[in-house]
MARGU-849604 format. One record per residue (C-alpha): residue number from 1; residue in one letter; x, y, z. Coordinates in Angstrom, 3 decimals. Each point is the difference from the previous one (the first is absolute). Example, Ala and Ser with C-alpha at 12.3 -4.5 7.8 and 13.67 -1.06 7.14 Angstrom:
BEGIN
@nuro: 1, rogu: a, east: 12.300, north: -4.500, up: 7.800
@nuro: 2, rogu: s, east: 1.370, north: 3.440, up: -0.660
END
This chain:
BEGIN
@nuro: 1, rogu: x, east: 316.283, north: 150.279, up: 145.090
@nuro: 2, rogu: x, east: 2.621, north: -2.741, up: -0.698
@nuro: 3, rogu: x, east: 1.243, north: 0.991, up: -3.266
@nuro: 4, rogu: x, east: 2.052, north: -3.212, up: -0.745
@nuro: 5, rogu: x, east: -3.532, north: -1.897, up: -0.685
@nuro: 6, rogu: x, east: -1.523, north: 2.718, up: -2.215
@nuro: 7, rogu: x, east: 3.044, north: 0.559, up: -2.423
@nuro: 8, rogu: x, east: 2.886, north: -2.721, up: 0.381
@nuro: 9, rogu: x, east: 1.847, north: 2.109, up: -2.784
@nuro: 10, rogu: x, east: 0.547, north: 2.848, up: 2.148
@nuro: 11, rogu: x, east: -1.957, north: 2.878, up: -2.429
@nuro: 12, rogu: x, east: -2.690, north: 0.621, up: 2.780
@nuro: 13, rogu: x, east: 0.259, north: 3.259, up: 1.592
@nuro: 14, rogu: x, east: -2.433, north: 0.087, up: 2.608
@nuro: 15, rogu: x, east: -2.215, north: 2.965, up: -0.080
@nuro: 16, rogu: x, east: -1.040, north: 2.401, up: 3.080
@nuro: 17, rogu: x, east: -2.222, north: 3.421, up: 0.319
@nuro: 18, rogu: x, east: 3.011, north: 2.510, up: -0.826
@nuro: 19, rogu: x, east: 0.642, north: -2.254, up: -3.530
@nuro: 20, rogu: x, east: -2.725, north: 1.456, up: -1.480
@nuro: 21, rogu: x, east: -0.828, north: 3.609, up: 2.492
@nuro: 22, rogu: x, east: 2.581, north: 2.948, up: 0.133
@nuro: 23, rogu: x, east: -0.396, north: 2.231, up: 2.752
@nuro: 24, rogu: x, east: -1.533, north: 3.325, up: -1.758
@nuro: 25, rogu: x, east: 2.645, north: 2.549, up: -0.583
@nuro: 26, rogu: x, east: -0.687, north: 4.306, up: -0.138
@nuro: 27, rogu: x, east: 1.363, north: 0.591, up: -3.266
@nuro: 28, rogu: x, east: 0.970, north: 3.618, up: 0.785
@nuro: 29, rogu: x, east: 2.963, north: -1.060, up: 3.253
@nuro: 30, rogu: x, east: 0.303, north: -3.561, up: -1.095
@nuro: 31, rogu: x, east: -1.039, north: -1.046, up: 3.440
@nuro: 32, rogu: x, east: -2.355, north: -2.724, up: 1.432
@nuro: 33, rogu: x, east: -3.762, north: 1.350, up: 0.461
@nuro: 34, rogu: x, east: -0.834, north: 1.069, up: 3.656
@nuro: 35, rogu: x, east: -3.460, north: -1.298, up: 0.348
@nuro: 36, rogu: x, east: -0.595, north: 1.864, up: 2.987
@nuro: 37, rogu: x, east: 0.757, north: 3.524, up: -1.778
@nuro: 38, rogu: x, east: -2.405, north: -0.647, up: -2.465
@nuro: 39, rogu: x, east: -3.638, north: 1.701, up: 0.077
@nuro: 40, rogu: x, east: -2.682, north: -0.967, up: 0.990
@nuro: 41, rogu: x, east: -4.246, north: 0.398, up: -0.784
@nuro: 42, rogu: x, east: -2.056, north: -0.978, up: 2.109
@nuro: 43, rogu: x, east: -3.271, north: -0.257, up: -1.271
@nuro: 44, rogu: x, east: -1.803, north: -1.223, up: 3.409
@nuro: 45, rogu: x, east: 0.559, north: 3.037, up: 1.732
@nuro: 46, rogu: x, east: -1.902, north: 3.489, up: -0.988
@nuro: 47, rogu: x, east: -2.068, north: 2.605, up: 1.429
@nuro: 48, rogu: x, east: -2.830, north: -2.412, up: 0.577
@nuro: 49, rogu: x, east: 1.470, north: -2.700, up: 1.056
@nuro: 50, rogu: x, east: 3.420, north: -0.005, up: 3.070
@nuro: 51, rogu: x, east: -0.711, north: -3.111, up: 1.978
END
């Protein structure tokens, strides 16, 4: 985005996906989340159904 055209004054600060997301942090070791630690339920599969 050219910034000069939207705000000729210079206050613009262009905004992105990490302005307004923080990676989630586990409050206990101050450490990012591992997503692929995390469990999971999977509802789909169950004594009846395994395909």
């Amino acid at each position: 985005m050219n910034t000069e055209l939207v705000d000729p004054f210079g206050l613009y600060e262009e905004e992105r996906f990490l302005t307004h997301y923080k990676t989630p942090v586990n409050a206990g070791a101050e450490e990012p989340v591992n997503r692929l630690r995390l469990p999971l339920l999977d509802r789909g599969w169950n004594d009846t159904t395994a395909d």
